[in-house]
C-alpha positions as CSV (number, residue, x, y, z in Angstrom):
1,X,288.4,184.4,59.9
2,X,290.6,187.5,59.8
3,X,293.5,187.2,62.8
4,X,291.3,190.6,64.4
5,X,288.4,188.2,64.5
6,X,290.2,185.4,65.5
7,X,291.5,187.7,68.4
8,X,288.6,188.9,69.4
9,X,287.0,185.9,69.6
10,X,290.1,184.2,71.6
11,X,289.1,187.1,74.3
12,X,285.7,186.7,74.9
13,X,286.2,182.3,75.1
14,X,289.2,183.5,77.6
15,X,286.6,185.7,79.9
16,X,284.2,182.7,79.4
17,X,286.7,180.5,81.3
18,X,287.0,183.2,83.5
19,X,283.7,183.5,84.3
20,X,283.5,179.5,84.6
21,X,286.5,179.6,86.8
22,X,284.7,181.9,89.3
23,X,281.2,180.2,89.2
24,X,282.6,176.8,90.1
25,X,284.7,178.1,92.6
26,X,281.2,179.7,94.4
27,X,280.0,176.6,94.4
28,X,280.1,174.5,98.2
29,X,282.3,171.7,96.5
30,X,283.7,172.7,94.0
31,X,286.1,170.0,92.1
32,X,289.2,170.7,91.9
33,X,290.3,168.7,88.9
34,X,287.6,171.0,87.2
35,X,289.4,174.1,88.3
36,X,292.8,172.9,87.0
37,X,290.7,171.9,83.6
38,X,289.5,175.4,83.3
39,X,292.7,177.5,83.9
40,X,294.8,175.1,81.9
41,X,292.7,176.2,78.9
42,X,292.5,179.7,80.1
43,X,296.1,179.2,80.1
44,X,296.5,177.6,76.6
45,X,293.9,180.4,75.1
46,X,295.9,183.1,76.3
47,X,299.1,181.7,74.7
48,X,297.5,181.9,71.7
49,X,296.3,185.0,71.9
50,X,299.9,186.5,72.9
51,X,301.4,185.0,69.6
52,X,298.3,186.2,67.2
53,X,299.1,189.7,69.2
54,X,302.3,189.4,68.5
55,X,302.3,188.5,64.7
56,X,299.5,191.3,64.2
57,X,302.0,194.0,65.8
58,X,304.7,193.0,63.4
């Protein structure tokens, strides 16, 4: 995979987490270990994203 595709696809699984993140918290109970699940890896895939970023700038 070229690093633009890598990229790319990095951004759409970060949205996807996003979107999870917002659909659990609609819910009545939501669980809040799930939550914390969801934006640690939303977390983690944005990390990686800033250093492919990075290395593709320079």
């Amino acid at each position: 995979m070229t690093t633009e595709g890598h990229i790319a696809a990095l951004e759409r699984r970060h949205r996807e987490l996003d979107q999870q993140i917002e659909e659990e918290l609609g819910h009545a109970s939501y669980d809040d270990l799930q939550i914390a699940a969801l934006k640690r890896k939303k977390l983690e895939v944005k990390d990686e994203l800033a250093k492919l970023q990075a290395g593709a700038a320079a």
